[in-house]
N, C-alpha and C positions, 0 to 999 in steps of 0.2 A: 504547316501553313503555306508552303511553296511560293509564289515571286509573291512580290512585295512592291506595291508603287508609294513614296513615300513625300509626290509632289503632285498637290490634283489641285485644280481652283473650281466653286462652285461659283452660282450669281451671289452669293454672299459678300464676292467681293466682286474681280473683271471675267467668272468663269460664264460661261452659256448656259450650265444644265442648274438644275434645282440639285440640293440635296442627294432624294432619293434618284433623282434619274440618274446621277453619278456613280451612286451603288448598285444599281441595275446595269448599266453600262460596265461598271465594273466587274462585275460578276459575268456578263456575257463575253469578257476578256480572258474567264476564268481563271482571274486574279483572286488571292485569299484574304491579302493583309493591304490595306488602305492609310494612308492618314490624308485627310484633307488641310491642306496648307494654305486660305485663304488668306488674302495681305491684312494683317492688323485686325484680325477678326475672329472668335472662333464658332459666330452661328452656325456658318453652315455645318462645322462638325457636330454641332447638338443638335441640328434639325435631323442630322444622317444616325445618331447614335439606335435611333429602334428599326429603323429600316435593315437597318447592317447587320445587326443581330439577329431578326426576320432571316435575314435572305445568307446568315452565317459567313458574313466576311468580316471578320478582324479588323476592328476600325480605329485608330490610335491616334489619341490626343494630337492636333496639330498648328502648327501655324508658321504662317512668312511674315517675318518683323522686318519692319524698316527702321532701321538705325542711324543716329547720324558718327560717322567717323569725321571728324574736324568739319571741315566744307563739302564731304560725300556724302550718301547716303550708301549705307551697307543691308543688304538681302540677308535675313540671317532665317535659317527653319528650328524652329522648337519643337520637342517631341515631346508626349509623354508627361507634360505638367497636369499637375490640382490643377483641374479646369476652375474650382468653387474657391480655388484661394484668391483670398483680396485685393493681396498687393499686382498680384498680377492682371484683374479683371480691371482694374483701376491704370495699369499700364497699356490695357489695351483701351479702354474710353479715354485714355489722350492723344494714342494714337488717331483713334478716329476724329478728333476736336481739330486734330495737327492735318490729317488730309484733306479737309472740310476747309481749313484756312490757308491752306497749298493752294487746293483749285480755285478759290475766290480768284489768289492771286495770280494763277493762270489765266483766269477767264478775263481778266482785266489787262493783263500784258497782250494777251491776242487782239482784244478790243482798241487795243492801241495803234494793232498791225493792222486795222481795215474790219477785223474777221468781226462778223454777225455773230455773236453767241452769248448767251449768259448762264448765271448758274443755273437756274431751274431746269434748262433742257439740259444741262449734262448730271443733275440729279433725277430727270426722267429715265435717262439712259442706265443712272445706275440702279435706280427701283431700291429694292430694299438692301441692296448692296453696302460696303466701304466704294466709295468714289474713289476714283482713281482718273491718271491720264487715257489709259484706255475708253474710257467714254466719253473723254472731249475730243480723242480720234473718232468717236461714233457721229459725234455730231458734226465735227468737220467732214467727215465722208457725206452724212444724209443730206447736207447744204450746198456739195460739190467743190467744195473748197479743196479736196484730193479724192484717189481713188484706194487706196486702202491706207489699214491702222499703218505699215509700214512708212508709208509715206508723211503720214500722218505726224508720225516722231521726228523721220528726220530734216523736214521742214519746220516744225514749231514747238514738237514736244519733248526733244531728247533733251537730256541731262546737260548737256552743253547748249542749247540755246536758253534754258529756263535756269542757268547757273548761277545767275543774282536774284531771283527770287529765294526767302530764305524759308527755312521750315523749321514747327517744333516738335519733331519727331523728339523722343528718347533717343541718348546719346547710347552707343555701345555696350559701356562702362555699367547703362542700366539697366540694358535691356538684358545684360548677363547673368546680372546679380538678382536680379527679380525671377528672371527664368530659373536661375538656381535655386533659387530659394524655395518654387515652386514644386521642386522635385523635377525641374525641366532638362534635356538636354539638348545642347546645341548645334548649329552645322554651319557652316558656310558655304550658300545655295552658291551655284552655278559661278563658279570663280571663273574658269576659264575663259570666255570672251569678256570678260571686265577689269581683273586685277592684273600688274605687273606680279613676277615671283617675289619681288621686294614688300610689295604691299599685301600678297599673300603669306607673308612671313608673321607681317607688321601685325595685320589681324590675329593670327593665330595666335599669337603674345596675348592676345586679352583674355586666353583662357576656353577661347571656345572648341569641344569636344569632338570637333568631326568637320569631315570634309563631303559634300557633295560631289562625290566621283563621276555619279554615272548620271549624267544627262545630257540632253540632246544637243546641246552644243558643244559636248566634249565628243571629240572624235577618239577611235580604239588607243590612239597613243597618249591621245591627251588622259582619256582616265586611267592609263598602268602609268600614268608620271602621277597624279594624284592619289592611287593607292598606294604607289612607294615611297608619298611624302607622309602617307597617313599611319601609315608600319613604321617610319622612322622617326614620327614624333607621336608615337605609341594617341595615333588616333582611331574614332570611329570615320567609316564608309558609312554613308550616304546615299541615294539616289533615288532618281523619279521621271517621270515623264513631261510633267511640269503642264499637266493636261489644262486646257481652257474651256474647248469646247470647237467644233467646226466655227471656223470666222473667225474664233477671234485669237488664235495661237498658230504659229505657223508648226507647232509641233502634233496636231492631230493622227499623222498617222504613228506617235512612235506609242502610244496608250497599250499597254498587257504586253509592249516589245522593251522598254527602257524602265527596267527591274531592278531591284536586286535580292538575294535569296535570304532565306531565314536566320541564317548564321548571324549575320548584319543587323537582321531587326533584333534579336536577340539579345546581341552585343548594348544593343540601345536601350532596350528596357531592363538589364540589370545595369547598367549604370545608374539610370531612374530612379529602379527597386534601393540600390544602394545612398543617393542621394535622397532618398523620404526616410532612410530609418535613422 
């Protein structure tokens, strides 16, 4: 199979490329093995499922769940579940119910600040997407209310200015238990710029499978401190590029560079294999 990107976003949710144009793209990286990890959604992996086959890239079940841990919200990637199983198709149509009544409540706190915006233009933005705050940075950018998504966040979108706005994501607790059940397993995306090692401890208690070692915001020390927590609490490796698309990820160039090998994807799906039988 050789490298393996196991973090892609399509426009399914806040990625730039269709689908297919992501396995095309993929393939000219002459990467083997894919999962696309769109937030709370898994279309765009079903739109890619015959393209991938076509053009013979290894394309595995995937997705980025938002969870809520107490008053946080937790990044978690799933591999590898029953796409057709219920309880899980049913955890993701809340998810989507849950960011649809997030952005209301964004679009109305900005409204508050002065800002010109409502939901229809930041559902223009998103097309047939999951909504997200990346597309109420698109429409604050197109209005000149700032000059990029960066700014975008840390004037009115980050987690810390939108911290009393509440959300009804799935807690943790379900998003583990449904993923399991689905024959799914799990990771915790991109720890390093976001959790303390205390609150990296605290998660991993809930049972989830793996760590997200290699991505672009861990530097070469930070991912050998994350694979020698993941050999010490006998977990899986992870890793992706955490691709969006030109504009809208500041990670565009690390795509077919921020890998990881077949050994890892491996490890993943007989966990999987072993949790269906």
């Amino acid at each position: 199979m050789g490298k393996a990107d196991l973090h892609t976003h399509t426009n399914a949710s806040d990625g730039v490329l269709t689908p297919e144009e992501l396995i095309l793209k993929i393939k000219s990286k002459g990467l083997k093995t894919i999962a696309i990890t769109d937030h709370d959604t898994i279309k765009g992996y079903q739109q890619a499922v015959d393209i991938a086959e076509k053009e013979n890239i290894c394309l595995i079940p995937g997705v980025e769940i938002t969870a809520l841990w107490g008053d946080k919200e937790v990044h978690i990637l799933a591999y590898y579940f029953d796409p057709e199983n219920e309880p899980f198709q049913q955890l993701l149509l809340r998810q989507k119910r849950a960011r649809i009544l997030r952005m209301k409540a964004i679009v109305e706190e900005l409204k508050k600040q002065g800002i010109d915006i409502d939901m229809d233009e930041v559902r223009a933005e998103s097309g047939p997407g999951n909504v997200g705050r990346p597309h109420a940075a698109s429409v604050l950018i197109s209005k000149g209310y700032v000059a990029s998504v960066a700014e975008a966040f840390i004037r009115y979108l980050s987690t810390e200015k939108l911290e009393d706005i509440k959300t009804e994501y799935a807690t943790i607790t379900e998003v583990i238990e449904i993923t399991r059940a689905a024959g799914g397993v799990l990771s915790l995306a991109h720890p390093g710029p976001i959790y303390s090692q205390n609150e990296i401890d605290e998660l991993l208690n809930f049972g989830i499978d793996g760590i997200e070692c290699i991505h672009p915001s861990h530097n070469f020390n930070v991912q050998q401190s994350f694979k020698r927590l993941a050999k010490s609490r006998n977990l899986l490796v992870t890793g992706g590029s955490d691709y969006h698309g030109k504009g809208k990820s500041d990670y565009e160039p690390h795509l077919g560079i921020v890998t990881i090998g077949d050994a890892h994807v491996q490890s993943i799906k007989r966990l999987a294999q072993r949790r269906k039988n």
